[in-house]
N, C-alpha and C positions, 0 to 999 in steps of 0.2 A: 309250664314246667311240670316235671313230673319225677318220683322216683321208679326204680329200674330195679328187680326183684327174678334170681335167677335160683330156682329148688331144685338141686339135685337135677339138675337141668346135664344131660348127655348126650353124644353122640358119636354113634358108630359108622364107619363106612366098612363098605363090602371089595374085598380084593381078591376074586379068584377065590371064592368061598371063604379065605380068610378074615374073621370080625376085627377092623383096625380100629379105638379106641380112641377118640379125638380130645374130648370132652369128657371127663369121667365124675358124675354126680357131681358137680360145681354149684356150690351154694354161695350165693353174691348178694348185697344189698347193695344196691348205689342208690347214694341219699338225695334228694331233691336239688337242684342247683350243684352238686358239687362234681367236681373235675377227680375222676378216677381213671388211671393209666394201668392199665392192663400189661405187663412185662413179662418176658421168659423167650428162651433159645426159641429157634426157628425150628414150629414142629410140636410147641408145647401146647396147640388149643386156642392161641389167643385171637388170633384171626377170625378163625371157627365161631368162638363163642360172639365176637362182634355179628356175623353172621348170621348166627340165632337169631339172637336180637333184631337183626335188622329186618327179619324174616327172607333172606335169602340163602338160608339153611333152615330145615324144622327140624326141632330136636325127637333124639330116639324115645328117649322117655323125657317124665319133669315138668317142670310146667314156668314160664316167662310169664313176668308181671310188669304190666304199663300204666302204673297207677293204683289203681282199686281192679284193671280189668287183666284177664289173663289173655295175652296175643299170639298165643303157640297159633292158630286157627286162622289166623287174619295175616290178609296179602299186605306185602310193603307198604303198598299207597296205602291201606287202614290203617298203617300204626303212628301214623305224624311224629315221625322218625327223619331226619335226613342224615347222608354218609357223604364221606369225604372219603374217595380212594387217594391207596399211594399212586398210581396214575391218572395226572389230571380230568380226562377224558372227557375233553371240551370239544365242543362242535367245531373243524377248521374252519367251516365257510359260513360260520355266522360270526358277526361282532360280539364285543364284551358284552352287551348290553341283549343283544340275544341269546348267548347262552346262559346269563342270568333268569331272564326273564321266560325262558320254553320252557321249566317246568309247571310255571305256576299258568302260564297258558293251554298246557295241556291237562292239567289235573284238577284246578277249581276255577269257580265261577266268576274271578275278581274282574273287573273292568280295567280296561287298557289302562285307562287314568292312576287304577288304583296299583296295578304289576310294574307301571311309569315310577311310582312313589317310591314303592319298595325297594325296587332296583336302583333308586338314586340314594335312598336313604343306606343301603347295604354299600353301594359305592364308596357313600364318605366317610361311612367307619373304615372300612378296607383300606381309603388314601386310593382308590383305582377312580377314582371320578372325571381325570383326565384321559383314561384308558376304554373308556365306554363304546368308542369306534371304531377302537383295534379290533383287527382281526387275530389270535391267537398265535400265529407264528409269526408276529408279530413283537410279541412280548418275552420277557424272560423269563426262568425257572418260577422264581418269586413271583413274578408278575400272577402267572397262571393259576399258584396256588391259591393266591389270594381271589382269583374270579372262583375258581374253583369250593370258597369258603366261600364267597357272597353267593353262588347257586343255591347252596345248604342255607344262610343267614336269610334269605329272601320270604324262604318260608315258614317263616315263624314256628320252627317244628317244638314236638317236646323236648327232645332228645337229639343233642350231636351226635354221630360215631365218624371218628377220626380214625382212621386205616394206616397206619404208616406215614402220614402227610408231607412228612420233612425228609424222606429217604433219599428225593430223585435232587433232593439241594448239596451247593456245595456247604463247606464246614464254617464260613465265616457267614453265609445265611442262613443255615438253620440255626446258628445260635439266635441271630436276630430274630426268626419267624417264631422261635421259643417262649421269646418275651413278648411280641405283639400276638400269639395264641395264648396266655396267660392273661392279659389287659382285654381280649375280647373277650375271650369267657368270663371275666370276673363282671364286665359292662354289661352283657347281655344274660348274667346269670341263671344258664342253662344249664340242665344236665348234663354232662360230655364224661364218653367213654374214650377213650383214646390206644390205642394200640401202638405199642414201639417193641424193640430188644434191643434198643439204648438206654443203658440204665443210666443215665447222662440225664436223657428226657424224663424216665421217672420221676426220679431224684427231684431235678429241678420246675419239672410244671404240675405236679398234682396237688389235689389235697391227703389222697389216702391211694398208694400205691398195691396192686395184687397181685400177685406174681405166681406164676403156673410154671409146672416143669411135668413133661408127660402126659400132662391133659386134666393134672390133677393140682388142685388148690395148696398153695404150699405156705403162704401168709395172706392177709391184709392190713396197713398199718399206714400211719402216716409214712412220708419217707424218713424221718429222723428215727420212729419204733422200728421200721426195716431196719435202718444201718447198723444203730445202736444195741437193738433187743432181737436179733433176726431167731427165728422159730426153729430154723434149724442147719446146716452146714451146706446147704443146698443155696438158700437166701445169703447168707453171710458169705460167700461166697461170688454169689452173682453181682450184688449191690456194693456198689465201692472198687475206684479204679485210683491205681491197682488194686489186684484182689487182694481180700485176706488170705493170713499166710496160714497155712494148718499143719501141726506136724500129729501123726501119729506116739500116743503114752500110753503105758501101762501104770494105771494106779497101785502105790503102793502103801497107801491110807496118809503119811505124812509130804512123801514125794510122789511126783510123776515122773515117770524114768522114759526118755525117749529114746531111741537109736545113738544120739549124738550126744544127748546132753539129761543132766539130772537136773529135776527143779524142785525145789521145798515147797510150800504152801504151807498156808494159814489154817487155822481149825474150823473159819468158817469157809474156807474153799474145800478142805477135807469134804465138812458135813455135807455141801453141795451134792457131792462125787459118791458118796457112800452109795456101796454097793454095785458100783459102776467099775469092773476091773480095766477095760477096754476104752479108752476116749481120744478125741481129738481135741488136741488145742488150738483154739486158735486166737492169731494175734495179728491186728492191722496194721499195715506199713508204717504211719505216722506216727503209732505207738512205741513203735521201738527206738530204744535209746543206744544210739552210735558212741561209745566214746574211743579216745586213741590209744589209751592205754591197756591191752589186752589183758593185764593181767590184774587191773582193777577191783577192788570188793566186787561183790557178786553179781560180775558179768563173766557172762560163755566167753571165751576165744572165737576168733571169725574171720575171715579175708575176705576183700572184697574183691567181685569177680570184673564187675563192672560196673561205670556209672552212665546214669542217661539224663543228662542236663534236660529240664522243662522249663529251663526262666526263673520262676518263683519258687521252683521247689526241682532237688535231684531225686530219681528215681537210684538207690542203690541194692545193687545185686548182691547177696553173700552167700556163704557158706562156711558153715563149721567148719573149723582149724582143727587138723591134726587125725582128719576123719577123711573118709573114703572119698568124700565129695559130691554125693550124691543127695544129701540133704541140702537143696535151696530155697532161700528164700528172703524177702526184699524189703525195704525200708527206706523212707524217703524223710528228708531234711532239707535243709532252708537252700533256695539256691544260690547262697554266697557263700556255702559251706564245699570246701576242699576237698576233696578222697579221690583215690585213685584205684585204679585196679592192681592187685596184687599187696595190697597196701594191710599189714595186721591191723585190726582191731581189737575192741571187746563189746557187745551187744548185753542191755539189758532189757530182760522181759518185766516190765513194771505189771503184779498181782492185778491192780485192781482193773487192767487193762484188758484181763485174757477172757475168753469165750473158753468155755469147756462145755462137749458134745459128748452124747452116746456115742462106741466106737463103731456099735452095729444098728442101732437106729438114725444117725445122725443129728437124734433130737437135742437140743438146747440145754442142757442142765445146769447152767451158771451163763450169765453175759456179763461184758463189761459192767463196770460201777459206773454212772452217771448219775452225781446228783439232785441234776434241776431237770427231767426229759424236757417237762411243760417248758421252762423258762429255755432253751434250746429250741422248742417249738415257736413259740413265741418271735426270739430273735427272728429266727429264722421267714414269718410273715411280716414283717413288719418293714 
């Protein structure tokens, strides 16, 4: 094992004389043994910077650390690294057991006896031990990925990189290959990078999620400081389905006056805000309180536009009453809860619930109140 150490690490590619920006000075520690999920849109760097790492990109500037040694200089096979692409790309016309077993017969000196070992021992973690004679079309989605992860598990590398791994799966087996990639990395406690733009995968298999937009580093945090504490309207945003909801305010030291609607605040959300004219609220779906009576103590007026039944929970759509209608936005409730579309309400934004952002930086300037994060974390491994 080892940790993984990225300084200002960049990289540019060339378009027709044009300098494209992939990578822009990413500074990353990934800590020894632990499972770090690299997230952001398609486009943001995260593939790219696996790449680095893997040494099948070298960065423009910066420098990559594999341990105590710096590997910007050194070919793939030097860095005892192994990757997992989002496509399989198993040999057709070999068996399970040979496509396991060809790397380590091409690149070190182990004895048939000993590449025999590995390959059955990587087998019966996997659960593919009866699969060792298949030939690859042969097998299913799942099937594949998991030889695909014993080629990587075989060689006892420092360092996992996971590519996308779960993309080419359907939705009721990636959730399962989510929990049996959690149980193997925590058994074989390796370094593993992982790359997704499912913040679904984030959220649920890391230990400390990083999330990139543009090439450039925008948090790192456990998932629970992402959701909860997000750095800025770009993260709070990304992280959490459905998204949080943001409306544009202008502070007016005791209120925030939005297009649709006035809010009061407290003197320690004021103090927050001070000197910030321009901000974004925002506030998460879960958080908002639905009631029926529109005209309620201090709730906004609201219709609801539409619902979208999930099972255990509806997704509801609104929009401010007695306004143009163009300010939307959504809220979700238990799903044995009633509403319809067209149906008045009244919506309340609970204080201690709201995010408020720069309106021109989109930096963070208040998040929600959580009183226990730790105790939240906690739950949450256990």
């Amino acid at each position: 094992m080892a940790n993984v150490s990225l300084a200002a690490a960049t990289k540019t590619f060339d378009d027709d004389g044009d300098k494209i920006v992939a990578v822009d000075e990413l500074d990353l520690d990934i800590r020894d043994g632990e499972f770090l999920v690299l997230v952001g849109p398609s486009g943001c760097g995260k593939s790219t910077t696996l790449r680095m790492v893997a040494g099948l990109e070298s960065p423009s500037s910066g420098t990559i650390t594999l341990g105590d040694e710096v590997i910007n200089d050194k070919t793939p096979q030097e860095r005892d690294i192994a990757m997992v692409f989002q496509s399989y790309a198993l040999y057709p016309h070999m068996t399970v057991r040979g496509n396991m077993a060809f790397g380590l017969e091409e690149s070190t000196d182990l004895s048939d006896a000993e590449i025999t070992d590995r390959v059955d021992e990587a087998a019966d973690i996997l659960g593919i031990t009866d699969l060792l004679d298949r030939k690859p079309g042969e097998l299913s989605g799942g099937q594949q990925q998991r030889v695909a992860l014993g080629r990587a598990i075989v060689r006892d590398p420092k360092v996992f990189l996971l590519d996308e791994p779960l993309a080419n799966l359907d939705a009721k087996l990636r959730a399962e290959m989510r929990t049996e990639l959690q149980q193997l990395q925590e058994d074989l406690d390796t370094t593993t990078i992982y790359v997704t733009h499912d913040q679904t995968e984030a959220m649920t298999m890391s230990d400390r999620i990083a999330i990139l937009d543009g090439g450039e580093l925008q948090q790192v945090g456990t998932p629970m400081e992402c959701y909860h504490e997000p750095a800025n309207v770009f993260v709070a945003g990304f992280i959490g389905e459905p998204s949080m909801n943001f409306f544009d305010v202008t502070n007016e030291g005791d209120v925030l006056v939005g297009e649709d609607f006035r809010y009061p605040v407290s003197d320690a959300a004021a103090a927050a805000v001070q000197g910030h004219d321009d901000l974004v609220l925002g506030i998460r779906p879960e958080n908002i309180e639905i009631v029926e009576d529109p005209m309620a103590d201090d709730v906004l007026p609201a219709v609801v536009d539409v619902v979208e039944p999930h099972g255990n929970e509806n997704a509801v759509h609104l929009r401010f009453a007695d306004q143009s209608g163009e300010t939307r936005f959504t809220a979700t409730v238990g799903g044995m809860r009633s509403l319809s579309g067209g149906q008045d309400v009244g919506v309340r934004f609970p204080e201690d619930a709201l995010h408020l952002f720069d309106g021109h930086s989109g930096d963070a300037l208040r998040n929600r109140i959580v009183e226990d994060l730790d105790q939240v974390e906690q739950i949450g491994t256990t």
